[in-house]
C-alpha positions as CSV (number, residue, x, y, z in Angstrom):
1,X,-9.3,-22.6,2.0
2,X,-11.5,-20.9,4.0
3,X,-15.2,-22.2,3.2
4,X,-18.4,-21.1,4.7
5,X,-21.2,-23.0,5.6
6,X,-21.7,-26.0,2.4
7,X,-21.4,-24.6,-0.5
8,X,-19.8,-26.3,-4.0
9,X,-17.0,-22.5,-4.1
10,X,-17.5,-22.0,-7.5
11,X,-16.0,-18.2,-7.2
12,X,-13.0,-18.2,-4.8
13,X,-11.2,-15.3,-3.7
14,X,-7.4,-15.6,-3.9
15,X,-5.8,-13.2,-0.6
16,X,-2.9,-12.6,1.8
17,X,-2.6,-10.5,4.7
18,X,0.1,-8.0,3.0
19,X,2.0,-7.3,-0.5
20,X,4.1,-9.6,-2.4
21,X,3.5,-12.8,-0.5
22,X,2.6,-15.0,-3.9
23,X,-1.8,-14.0,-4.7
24,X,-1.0,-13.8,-8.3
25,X,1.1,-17.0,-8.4
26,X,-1.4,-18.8,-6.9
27,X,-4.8,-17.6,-8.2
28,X,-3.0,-18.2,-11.9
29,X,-2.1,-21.7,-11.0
30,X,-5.1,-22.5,-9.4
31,X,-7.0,-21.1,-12.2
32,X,-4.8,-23.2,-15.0
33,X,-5.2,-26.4,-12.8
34,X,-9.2,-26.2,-13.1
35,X,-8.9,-25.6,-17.1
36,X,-6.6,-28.2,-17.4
37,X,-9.3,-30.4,-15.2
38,X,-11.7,-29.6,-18.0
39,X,-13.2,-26.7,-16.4
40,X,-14.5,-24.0,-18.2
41,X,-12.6,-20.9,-15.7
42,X,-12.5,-17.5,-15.7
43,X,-9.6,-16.0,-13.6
44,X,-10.3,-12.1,-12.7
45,X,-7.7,-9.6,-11.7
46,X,-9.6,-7.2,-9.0
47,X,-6.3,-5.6,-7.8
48,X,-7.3,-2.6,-9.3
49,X,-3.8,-0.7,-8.2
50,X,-1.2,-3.4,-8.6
51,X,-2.9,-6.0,-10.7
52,X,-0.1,-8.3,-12.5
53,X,-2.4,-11.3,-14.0
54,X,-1.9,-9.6,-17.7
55,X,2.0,-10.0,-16.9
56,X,2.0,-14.1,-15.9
57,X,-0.1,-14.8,-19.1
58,X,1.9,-12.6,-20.9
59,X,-1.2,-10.9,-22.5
60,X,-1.7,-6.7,-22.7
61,X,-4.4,-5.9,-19.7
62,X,-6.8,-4.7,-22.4
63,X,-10.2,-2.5,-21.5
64,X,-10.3,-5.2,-18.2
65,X,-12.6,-5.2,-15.2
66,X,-11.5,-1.8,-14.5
67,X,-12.9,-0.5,-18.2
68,X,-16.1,-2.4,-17.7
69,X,-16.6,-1.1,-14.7
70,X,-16.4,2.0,-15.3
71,X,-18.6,1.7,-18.1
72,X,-15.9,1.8,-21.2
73,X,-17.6,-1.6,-22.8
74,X,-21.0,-2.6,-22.2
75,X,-20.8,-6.1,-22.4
76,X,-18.3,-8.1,-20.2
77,X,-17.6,-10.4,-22.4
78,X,-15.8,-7.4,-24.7
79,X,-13.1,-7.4,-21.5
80,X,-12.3,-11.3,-21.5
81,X,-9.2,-12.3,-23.0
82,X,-8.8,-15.9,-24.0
83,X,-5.7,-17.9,-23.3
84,X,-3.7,-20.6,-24.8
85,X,-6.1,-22.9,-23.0
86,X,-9.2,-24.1,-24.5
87,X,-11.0,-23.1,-20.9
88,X,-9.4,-20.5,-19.1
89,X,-10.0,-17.2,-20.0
90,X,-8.5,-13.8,-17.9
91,X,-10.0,-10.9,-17.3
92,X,-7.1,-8.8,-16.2
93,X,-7.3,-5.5,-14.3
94,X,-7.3,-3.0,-17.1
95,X,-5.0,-0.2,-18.7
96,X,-6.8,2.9,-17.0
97,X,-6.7,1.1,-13.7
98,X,-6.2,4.1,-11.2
99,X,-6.8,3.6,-7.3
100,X,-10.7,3.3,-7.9
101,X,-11.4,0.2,-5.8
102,X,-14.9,2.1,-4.6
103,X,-16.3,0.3,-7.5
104,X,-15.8,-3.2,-6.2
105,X,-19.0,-2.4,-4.1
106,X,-21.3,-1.3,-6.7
107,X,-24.0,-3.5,-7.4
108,X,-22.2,-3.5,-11.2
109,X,-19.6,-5.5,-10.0
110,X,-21.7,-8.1,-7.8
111,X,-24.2,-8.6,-10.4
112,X,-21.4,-9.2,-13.0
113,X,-19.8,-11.8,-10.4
114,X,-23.6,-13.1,-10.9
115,X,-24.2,-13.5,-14.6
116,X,-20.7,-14.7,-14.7
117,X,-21.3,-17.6,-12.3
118,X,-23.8,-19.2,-15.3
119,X,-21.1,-19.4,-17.7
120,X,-18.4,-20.2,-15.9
121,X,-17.3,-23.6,-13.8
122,X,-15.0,-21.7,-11.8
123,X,-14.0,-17.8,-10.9
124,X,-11.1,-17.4,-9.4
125,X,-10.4,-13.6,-8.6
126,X,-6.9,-12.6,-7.5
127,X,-7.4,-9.4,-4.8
128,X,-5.3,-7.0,-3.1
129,X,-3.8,-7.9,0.6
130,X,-6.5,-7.7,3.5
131,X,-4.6,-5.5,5.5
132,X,-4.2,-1.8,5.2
133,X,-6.8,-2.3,2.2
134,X,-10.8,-2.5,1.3
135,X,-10.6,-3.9,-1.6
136,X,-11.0,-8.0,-0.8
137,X,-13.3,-7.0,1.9
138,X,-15.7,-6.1,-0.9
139,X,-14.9,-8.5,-3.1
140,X,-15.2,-10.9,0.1
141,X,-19.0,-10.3,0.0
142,X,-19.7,-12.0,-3.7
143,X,-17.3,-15.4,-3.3
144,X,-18.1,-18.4,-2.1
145,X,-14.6,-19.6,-0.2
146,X,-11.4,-17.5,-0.2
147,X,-7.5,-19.2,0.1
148,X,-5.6,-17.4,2.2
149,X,-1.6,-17.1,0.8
150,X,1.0,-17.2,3.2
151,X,4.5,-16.7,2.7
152,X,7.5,-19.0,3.9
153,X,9.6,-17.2,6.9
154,X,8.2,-13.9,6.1
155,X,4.2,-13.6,6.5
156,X,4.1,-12.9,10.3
157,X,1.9,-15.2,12.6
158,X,0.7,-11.7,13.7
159,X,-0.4,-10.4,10.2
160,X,-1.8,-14.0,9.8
161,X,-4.4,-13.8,12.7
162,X,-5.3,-10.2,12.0
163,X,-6.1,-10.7,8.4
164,X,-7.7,-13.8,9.1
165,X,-10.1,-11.8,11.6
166,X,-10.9,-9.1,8.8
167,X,-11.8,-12.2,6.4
168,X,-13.6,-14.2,8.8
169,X,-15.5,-11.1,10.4
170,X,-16.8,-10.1,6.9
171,X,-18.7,-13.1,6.6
């Protein structure tokens, strides 16, 4: 976990240097583990292209982050889809989720990350790899601490250090 400065990393980013190394798995347990803490969390699915949070809760992805966004709902609450747990809720990705990560960086999306951090104990948002990609770079900008995910005989040391760089140089 990857923590700057002192801060108490309310919103942490969930990351990994390439594809299928285990971001969902662990931003969705991470998330469940502070609910079942009694923490009122909210996990959020910014993998606009590949986002699979909707498909570990089992839930359909729904207008999502991607809909609000974009402007299909007003209010972000209209996006939130509750869970079986009294204090997680999911905001998955979205149905009409093409390759628009540009709008990670509008304001939109950092204020939401704002308004979002008074009603919530905990934000955990699962993002895209940080290599080859933009996306957790902007996303990177509104967290407070980010958990690097590393895979077991097949992340290379290589990919580990560069990615790190990108993550530690956007600070």
């Amino acid at each position: 976990l990857y923590v700057p400065g002192e801060n108490k990393c309310q919103v942490i980013m969930v990351t990994s240097s390439r594809p299928s190394e285990g971001k969902t798995m662990v931003s969705s347990l991470l998330a469940r583990s502070f609910a079942d803490a009694d923490q009122k969390t909210l996990l959020i699915d910014a993998d606009m292209r590949r986002g699979r949070v909707h498909r570990v809760f089992d839930m359909d992805p729904g207008t999502g982050l991607s809909g609000f966004l974009a402007g299909d709902v007003s209010n972000i609450t209209d996006a939130v889809i509750k869970t079986d747990s009294a204090k997680l809720e999911v905001l998955a990705r979205g149905k009409n989720s093409a390759p628009r990560f540009e709008i990670l960086s509008a304001s939109r999306f950092v204020n939401t990350i704002n308004d979002l951090r008074k009603q919530y104990d905990r934000i955990i948002i699962d993002t895209p790899p940080l290599l080859g990609l933009a996306d957790s770079i902007m996303v990177s900008k509104c967290v407070d601490g980010a958990i690097f995910v590393i895979r077991a005989e097949q992340t290379t040391q290589r990919d580990i250090a560069t990615a790190m760089e990108v993550l530690v140089g956007t600070r």
